[in-house]
N, C-alpha and C positions, 0 to 999 in steps of 0.2 A: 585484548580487552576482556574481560571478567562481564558474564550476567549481570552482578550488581552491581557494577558500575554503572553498564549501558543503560539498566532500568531506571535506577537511580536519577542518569541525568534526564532520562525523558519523563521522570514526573518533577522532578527539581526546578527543569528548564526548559517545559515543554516547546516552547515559541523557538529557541535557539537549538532544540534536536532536531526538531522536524525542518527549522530553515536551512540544518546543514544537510538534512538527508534528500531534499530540493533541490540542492546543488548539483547533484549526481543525476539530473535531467537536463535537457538544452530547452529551456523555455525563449520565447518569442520577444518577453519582458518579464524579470523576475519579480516575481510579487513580494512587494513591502507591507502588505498584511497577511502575518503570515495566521494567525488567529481571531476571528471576530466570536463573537458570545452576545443574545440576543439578552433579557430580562428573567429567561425562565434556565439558563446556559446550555443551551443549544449552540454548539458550534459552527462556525462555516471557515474550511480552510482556504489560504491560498488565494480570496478570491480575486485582487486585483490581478493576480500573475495574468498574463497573455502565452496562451500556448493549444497547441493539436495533440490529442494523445495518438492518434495515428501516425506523426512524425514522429513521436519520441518512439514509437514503434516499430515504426518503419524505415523511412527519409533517411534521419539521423545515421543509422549503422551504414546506408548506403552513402551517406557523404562523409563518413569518416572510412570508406575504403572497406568496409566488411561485407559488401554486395554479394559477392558468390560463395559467402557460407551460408549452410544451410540455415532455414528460418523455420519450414512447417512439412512434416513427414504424414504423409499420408498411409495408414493401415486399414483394408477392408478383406477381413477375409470374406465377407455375404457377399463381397461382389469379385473376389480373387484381384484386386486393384490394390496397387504402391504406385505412389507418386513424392516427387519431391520438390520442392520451392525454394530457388536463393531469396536472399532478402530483395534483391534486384529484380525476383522474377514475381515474389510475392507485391511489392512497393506496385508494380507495373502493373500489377492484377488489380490492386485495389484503387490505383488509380484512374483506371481507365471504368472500372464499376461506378466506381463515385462520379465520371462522367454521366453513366447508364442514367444514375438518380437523378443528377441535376438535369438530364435531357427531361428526365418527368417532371419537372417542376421542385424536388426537390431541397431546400435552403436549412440555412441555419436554424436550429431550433424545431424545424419538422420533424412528427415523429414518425420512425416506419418501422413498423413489424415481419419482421423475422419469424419463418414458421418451417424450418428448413431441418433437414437430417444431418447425420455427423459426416459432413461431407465439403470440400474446400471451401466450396463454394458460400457456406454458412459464416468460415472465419471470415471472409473475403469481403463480404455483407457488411457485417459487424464494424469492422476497421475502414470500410468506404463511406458507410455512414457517420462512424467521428469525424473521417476525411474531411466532412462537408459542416461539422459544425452541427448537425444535425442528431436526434437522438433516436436508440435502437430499445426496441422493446423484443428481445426473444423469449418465443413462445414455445418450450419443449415439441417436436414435431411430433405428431397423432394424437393432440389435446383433441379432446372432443370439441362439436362445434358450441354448445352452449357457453364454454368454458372459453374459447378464443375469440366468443361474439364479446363477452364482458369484458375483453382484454381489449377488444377492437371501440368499445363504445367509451373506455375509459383513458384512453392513450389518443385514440382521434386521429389515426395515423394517415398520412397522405398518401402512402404505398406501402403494400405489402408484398413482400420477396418471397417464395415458397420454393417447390421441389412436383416433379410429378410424383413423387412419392418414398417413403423411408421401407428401406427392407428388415423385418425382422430374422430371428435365425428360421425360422420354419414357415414365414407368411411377408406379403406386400404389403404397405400401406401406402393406401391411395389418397394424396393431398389434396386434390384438387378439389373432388366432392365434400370435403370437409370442409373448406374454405369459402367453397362458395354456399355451403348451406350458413355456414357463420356470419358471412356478408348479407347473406339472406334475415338473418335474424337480430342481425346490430340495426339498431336507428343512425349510426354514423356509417358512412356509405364511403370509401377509399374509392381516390379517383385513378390509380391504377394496381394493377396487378402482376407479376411479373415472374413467369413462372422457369425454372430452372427442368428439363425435359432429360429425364433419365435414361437410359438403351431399355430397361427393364419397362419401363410402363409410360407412354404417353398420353399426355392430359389433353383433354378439351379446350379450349380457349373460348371465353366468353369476347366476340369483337365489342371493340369501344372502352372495354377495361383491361379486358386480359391483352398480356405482351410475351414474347415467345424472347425467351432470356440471352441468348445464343444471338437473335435479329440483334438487338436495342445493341448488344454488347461491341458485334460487328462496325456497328454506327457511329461508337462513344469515342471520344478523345478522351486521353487523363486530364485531369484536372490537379489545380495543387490543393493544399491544405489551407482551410479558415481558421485563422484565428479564432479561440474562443476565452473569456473567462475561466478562471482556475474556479470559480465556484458555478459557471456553466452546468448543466446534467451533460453527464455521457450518456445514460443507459436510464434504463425503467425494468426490473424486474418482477413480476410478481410471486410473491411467497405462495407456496402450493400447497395443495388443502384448504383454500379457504369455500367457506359454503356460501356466505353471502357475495357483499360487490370483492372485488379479492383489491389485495391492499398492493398497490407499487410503489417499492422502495427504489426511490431517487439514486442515483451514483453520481457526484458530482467531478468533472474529471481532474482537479487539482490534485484533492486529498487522494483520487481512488490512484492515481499514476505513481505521486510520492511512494502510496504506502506499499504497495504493489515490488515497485524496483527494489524499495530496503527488503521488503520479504524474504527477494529472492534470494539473495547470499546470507541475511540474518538469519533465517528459520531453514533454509531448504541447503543454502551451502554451496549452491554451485555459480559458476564463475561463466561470464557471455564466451559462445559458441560450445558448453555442454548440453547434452541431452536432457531434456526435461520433459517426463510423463505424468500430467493427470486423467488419468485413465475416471473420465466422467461423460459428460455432452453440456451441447455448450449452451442447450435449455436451463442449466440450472448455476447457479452462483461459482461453483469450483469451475464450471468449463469457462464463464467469464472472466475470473480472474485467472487461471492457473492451465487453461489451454491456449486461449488467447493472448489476453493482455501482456501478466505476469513474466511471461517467459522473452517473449517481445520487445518489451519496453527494457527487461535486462541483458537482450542481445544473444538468445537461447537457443537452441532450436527444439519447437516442440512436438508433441507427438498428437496426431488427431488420426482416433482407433474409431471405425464403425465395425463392432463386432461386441463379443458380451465374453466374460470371466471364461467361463464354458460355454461349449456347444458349439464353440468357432473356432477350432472342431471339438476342443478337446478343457479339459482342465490344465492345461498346459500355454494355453492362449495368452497371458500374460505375460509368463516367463519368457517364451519364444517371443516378445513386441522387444521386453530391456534386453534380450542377449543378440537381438538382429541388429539394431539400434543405440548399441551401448550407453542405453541411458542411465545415466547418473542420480538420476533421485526420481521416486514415485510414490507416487500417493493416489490414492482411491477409497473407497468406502469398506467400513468394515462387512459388510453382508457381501464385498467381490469375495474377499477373504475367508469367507465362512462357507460359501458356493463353493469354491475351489478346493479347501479342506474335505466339505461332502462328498467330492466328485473323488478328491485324490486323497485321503488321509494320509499316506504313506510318503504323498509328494513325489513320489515313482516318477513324476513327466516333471516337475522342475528339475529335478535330477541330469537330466537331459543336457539341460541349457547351460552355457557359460554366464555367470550373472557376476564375474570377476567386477567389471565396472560399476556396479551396483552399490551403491555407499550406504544410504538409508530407505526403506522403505517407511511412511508416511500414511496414516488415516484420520479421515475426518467424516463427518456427515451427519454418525451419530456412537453412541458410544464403544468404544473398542474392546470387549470384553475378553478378560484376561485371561482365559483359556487359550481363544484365538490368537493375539498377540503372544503366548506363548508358545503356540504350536511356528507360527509364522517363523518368532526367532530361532528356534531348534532347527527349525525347516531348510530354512537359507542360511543361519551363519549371518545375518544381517545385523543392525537395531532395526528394532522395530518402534517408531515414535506415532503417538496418539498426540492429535491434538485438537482444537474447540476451537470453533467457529458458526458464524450464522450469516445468512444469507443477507441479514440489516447493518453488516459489518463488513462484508466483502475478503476478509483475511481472520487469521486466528488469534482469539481471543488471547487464550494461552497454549502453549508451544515449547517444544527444548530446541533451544536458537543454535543448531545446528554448527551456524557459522559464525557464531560469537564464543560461546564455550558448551561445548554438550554436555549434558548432565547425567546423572544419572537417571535411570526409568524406572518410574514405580508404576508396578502395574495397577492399573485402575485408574492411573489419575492422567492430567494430559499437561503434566508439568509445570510450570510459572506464567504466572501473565506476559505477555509479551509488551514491551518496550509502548508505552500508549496508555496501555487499559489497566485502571486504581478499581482492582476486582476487589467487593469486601460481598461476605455474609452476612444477612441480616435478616432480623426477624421481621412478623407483618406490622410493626411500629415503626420500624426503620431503625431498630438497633444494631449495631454490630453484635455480632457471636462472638464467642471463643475459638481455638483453635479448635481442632474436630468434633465442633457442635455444627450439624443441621438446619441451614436456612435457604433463604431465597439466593440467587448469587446477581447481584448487581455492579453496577459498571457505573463509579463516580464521576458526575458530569466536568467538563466537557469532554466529548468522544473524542479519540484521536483520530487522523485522517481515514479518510475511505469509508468511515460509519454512514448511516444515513443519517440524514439530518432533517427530512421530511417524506411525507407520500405524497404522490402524484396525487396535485387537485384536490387536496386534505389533510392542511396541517395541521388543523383538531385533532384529527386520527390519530396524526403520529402523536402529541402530546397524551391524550384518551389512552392509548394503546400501550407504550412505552414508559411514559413518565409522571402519569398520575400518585399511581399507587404507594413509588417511593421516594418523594419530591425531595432532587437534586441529584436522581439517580435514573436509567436507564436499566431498567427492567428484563433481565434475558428469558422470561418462562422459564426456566431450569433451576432444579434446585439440587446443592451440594456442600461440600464444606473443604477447607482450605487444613489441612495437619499441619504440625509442631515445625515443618521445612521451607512451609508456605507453597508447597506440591497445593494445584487446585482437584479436587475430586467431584465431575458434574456428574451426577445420579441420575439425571434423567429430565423430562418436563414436572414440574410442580403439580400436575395434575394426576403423574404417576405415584403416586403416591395413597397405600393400603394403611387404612386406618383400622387394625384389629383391637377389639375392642379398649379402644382408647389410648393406643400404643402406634405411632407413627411408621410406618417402614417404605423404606426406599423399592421398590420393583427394581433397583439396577444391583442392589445386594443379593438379593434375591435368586435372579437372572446369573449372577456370577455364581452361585453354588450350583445352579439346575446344569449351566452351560458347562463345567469344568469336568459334568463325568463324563468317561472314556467312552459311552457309545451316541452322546448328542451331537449334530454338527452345529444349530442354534436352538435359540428356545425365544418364548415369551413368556414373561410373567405377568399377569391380571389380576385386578380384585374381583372376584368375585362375591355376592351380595349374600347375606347369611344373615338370620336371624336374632342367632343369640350373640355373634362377635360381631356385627354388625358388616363387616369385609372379610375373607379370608385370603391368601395369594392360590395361584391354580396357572399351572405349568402348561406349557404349551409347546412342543418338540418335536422338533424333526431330526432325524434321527441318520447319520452317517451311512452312506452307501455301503451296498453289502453287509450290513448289520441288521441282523433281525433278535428280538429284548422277547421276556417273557413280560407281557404288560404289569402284571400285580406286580411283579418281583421288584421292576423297575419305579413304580409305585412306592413299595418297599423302601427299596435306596433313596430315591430320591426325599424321603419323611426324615429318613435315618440324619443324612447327608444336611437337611436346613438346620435340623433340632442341633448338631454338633455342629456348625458355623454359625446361625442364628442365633437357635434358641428354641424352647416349646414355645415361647411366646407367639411365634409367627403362625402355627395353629395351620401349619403346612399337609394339606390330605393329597389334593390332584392335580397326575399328571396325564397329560393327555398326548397321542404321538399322533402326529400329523404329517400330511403326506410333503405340503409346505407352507408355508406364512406367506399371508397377504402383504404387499409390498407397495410403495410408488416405485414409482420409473426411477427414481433418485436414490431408490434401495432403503427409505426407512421402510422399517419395519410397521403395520396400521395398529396400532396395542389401543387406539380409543374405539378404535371399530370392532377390534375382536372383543372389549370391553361390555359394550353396548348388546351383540349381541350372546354371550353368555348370557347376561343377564336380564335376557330377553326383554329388549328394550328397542326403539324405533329406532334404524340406521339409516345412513345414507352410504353406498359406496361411493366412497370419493371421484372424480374425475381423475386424480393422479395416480391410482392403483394399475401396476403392470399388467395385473392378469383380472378382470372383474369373475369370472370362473371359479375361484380360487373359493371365494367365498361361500356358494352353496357347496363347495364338497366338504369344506369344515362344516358347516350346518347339518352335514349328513352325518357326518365323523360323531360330533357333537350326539347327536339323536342316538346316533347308535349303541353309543354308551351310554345312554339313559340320561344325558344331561337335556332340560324344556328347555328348550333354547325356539 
C-alpha cells in the first residue's frame, strides 16, 4: 500500500481506519463506538471497548505460545548489569507487583506515582498498575522535591513506588530524602510508600508509610487483569518546564494502545519478536510509549539503557547497545546525536561495531538539524529519519512511514503527516497559508487516537491552552510551513521566533547555517534585544572536541556564512563559543532561558535542567566578552 492511499483512507474514513487498526488487539469487548466528539470536537476513542492494556502487553503473546521470547533487555553500564525477561518471566513480574499494590489498597482508578530510575523494576511498576485498572503518573527520577510535591498534590495518589536511588555517570542520587521532603511539602499525604533498595545505597524507611519493596513482593500473589473502558485513563503525564501548577496530560488507554500497535510496523517497520530501541527514560513521553508500551503491545523486545550517549564509557555507548542486541530500529533525541558527533566526529568507535541489523535510525524530541542528520547518514550508511511529535499526542505527528512506503528525506523537514493528523498552516485568523509560506501549524480537530483529550482535574485548561486561539483546531506551539510535496517543515516553538526590524525569522534557519560549519558540534540561536532593529539573532556554540577556532575569525565566517544563506537582512554580528548548553534531562535544548538572560532579564532555572551549574558558567563566558548579562 502507497502513503497516499493509507492517508487518504484515514481522513476519508476515519471511524472505519482506526476500527480496522483495533482489530489487530485482543480486547475483552470490542468497542462499537469507535468515535465520540463532544460540542467543541474534542474527541474520545474507543470508549465503550472493554479491555487491559497490560494484557494486550503482556497475557496475550504468552497465551498465543510466545512466552520465552524475549520481551525487556536490560543495559546498565553505571551498574555493569544485563538482564533479560521472556514475556512469561516479565507477565509473572508484573503480576505478582500488581498483587504488591492491591495488597496496599490499591483498585481501579487509583492513582500512583512512579518516581523510579531506568531500571526493570520502573517498566514493571508502570504495566502492574494498568494490570489493576489503575492509573500511573511517572515522575522523571531526581525531580526536585517542590516539583514532585505539585505532582503529588495534583494526581492525589494512593501510593508511590520509588528506588533508593538513580546513579548518575559521576554521582548517586538519593531518592528517598527527596520524597520524603516532597511528602513533606504536598498537603495530599499517600498512604504508602514503597521503596525499591539498591546494592549501591540504602534508604531510610519511615515505619507506618514506608514498605521495603523486596518484603511486600515476597508476600504478593499475582493477580489477573481488570477490565477497564477504552476511554479509561492509562497514565497522567506531566509536560516539563512548567513554572506554575504543571499541566497532566490524560492517556486514555483505548486510543493510546490502538495507535501505539499501528505505529509500530507503520512508522518504525519492525515485525513482533525484533529488537526495538528508544534509547530515552521512561520519565518522559518516548519512554512511555516507545520503551514500554509501543514495543509490547506489538510483541517486540525492547531495550531499557541506564547509561548516557557518552561517558558510559565512551561515545561509542550507543553503537555497542544495537550491535550486542541486534536491534533493528532506534530512535532517540537529536542532542544524543550531536553529544556523540562532539565526542567522536570521525565516528572512529562506531566503526567498531556490526550495526549490519540496523535498518533505520529515528529522532524525535526536538528538531533534527541537518548538519547532524547528515553527519549521522555518512556515518553509518543508514537513513536517518526525523520525525514530530509531542508529549499531548503520545506518537508522531508527522513521520516517513517506514513500513507503509519510505519516502524520500528531505533534510529539515520530518516528512508527511502521519495517517490521523489533517496538519494545515495557518495564520493568527485562522487562515490557511500557502505552500512555503510561514505560519502556526495546527492539527484539524478531531485528534486521532492516543492525543489528549483532557488535563487532569482541568478541562478549561485543556480547551484555554490548546484550543482557543484556533477554534476548530488544536494548537501545537510550533511554527513552520508545509512545501510544494506536502514534506511538513517545524521551525521551532512560535515564540522562537526574531523579529529584526519588522522582518520575521525562524531561530531554526538560522540554527541550520550556524550548525553546518565544520568545527561546531551544536549551537543556539537567540534574539537578542537591540535598539535600533529592535531583535537581532546571536549564536551560541559549542564547539567539536579537539578543535580549537580563532574566536573573531570564526565570528568572521559565521556573518559571512548567514548573509549568503539568509541574507543581510538577518543583521547577523555574534557568535559566542561555549563550553555547553543548558539542557533538560530530556535533552531539549533551554533557548527561553538563555533568551532571558542575555538580555538581562529575571529567570528562573527550571526544575528540568540536567545540569543547574551550567548556567553561571555561560554567565561568566557571557561577562567575559563584555556582554551585561
Amino acid at each position: 500500500m502507497s502513503y497516499r492511499t493509507e492517508y487518504d483512507d484515514s481522513m476519508n474514513d476515519p471511524e472505519g481506519f482506526w476500527r480496522r487498526q483495533a482489530g489487530a488487539l485482543e480486547w475483552f469487548k470490542f468497542p462499537q463506538q469507535i468515535l465520540t466528539q463532544d460540542a467543541d470536537g474534542i474527541g474520545t476513542w474507543f470508549a465503550d471497548g472493554e479491555m487491559n492494556t497490560a494484557y494486550m502487553a503482556l497475557d496475550v503473546h504468552v497465551k498465543n505460545g510466545r512466552g520465552e521470547q524475549t520481551a525487556l533487555i536490560f543495559d546498565s553500564p553505571v551498574t555493569d548489569t544485563k538482564a533479560k525477561y521472556t514475556y512469561a518471566e516479565l507477565t509473572d513480574a508484573v503480576a505478582r507487583t500488581a498483587g504488591m499494590l492491591a495488597d496496599l489498597g490499591v483498585v481501579k482508578g487509583d492513582r500512583v506515582i512512579i518516581y523510579m530510575p531506568m531500571i526493570p523494576e520502573a517498566v514493571i511498576s508502570m504495566l502492574a498498575v494498568a494490570r489493576l485498572g489503575a492509573i500511573h503518573s511517572v515522575v522523571f527520577g531526581g525531580f526536585a522535591p517542590p516539583e514532585l510535591a505539585l505532582r503529588i498534590d495534583d494526581a492525589t495518589p494512593k501510593v508511590i513506588l520509588t528506588a533508593s536511588c538513580g546513579i548518575e555517570v559521576k554521582r548517586i542520587i538519593e531518592y528517598k530524602p527527596l520524597v520524603d521532603k516532597a511528602i513533606e511539602l504536598a498537603q495530599h499525604k499517600p498512604q504508602s510508600c514503597v521503596v525499591f533498595q539498591r546494592r549501591v545505597t540504602h534508604a531510610t524507611l519511615i515505619e507506618g508509610r514506608d514498605h521495603d519493596w523486596a518484603t511486600l513482593l515476597e508476600k504478593s500473589k499475582a493477580v489477573g487483569c481488570t477490565p477497564v473502558k477504552g476511554s479509561d485513563p492509562l497514565y497522567i503525564l506531566y509536560t516539563s518546564g512548567t513554572t506554575g501548577k504543571p499541566k497532566g496530560v490524560v492517556r486514555d488507554n483505548g486510543g493510546h494502545a490502538v495507535a501505539l500497535k499501528y505505529s509500530m510496523k507503520a512508522i518504525y517497520n519492525v515485525e513482533p519478536g525484533d529488537v526495538y530501541w528508544a534509547a530515552s527514560d521512561v520519565g518522559w513521553v518516548v519512554g512511555h510509549s516507545y520503551i514500554v508500551y509501543g514495543p509490547l503491545l506489538h510483541g517486540c523486545a525492547t531495550v531499557l539503557y541506564e547509561g548516557k550517549p557518552i561517558m558510559t564509557p565512551d561515545a561509542g555507548a550507543l553503537w555497542r547497545v544495537i550491535a550486542e542486541y541486534g536491534v533493528k530500529s532506534f530512535f532517540t533525541a537529536p542532542t544524543a546525536f550531536r553529544a556523540v558527533k562532539k565526542e567522536d566526529p570521525e565516528a572512529k568507535l562506531m566503526a567498531q561495531y556490526d550495526l549490519s541489523k540496523l535498518q533505520v535510525i529515528f529522532s524525535a524530541g526536538e528538531r533534527l538539524d541537518p548538519p547532524t542528520q547528515q553527519w549521522l547518514i555518512e556515518k553509518s550508511g543508514k537513513t536517518v529519519v526525523d520525525h514530530w511529535w509531542q508529549t499531548e499526542t503520545g506518537w508522531g505527528i508527522t513521520a516517513n512511514l517506514w513500513g507503509v512506503e519510505p519516502l524520500p528525506v528531505k533534510f529539515g523537514s520530518s516528512t508527511l503527516p502521519t495517517p490521523g493528523f489533517d496538519v494545515r498552516i495557518l495564520d493568527e485568523n485562522g487562515t490557511q497559508l500557502a505552500r512555503n509560506e510561514q505560519g502556526y501549524i495546527a492539527l484539524k480537530l478531531p485528534l486521532p487516537p492516543s492525543c489528549m483529550n483532557r488535563i487532569w482535574g482541568d478541562d478549561n485548561k485543556f480547551r484555554e491552552n490548546y484550543l482557543q486561539f484556533l477554534p476548530g483546531y488544536y494548537t501545537t506551539g510550533d511554527g513552520g510551513y508545509i512545501d510544494e510535496d506536502g514534506y511538513v517543515f517545524v521551525m521551532g516553538r512560535v515564540d522562537d521566533v526574531i523579529n529584526v526590524a519588522g522582518h520575521r525569522l525562524s531561530t531554526g534557519e538560522i540554527e541550520e547555517v550556524v550548525a553546518a560549519h565544520p568545527a561546531v558540534a551544536e549551537c543556539a540561536v537567540i534574539a537578542r534585544d537591540d535598539e535600533l532593529k529592535g531583535q537581532v539573532p546571536m549564536g551560541l556554540v559549542v564547539l567539536k572536541s579537539g578543535i580549537s577556532v580563532d574566536e573573531a575569525e570564526l565570528q568572521q565566517q559565521m556573518v559571512n556564512r548567514i548573509r549568503d544563506n539568509i541574507g543581510g537582512i538577518a543583521c547577523y554580528k555574534d557568535t559566542v563559543i561555549l563550553a555547553r548548553l543548558p539542557k533538560t534531562r530530556s535533552g531539549k535544548t533551554l533557548r527561553k532561558t538563555l533568551n532571558k538572560i542575555v538580555n538581562g532579564q529575571p529567570y528562573n532555572v527550571p526544575s528540568t535542567i540536567d545540569d543547574p551549574g551550567v548556567i553561571q558558567e555561560i554567565i561568566e563566558t557571557l561577562r567575559r566578552k563584555g556582554f551585561a548579562v
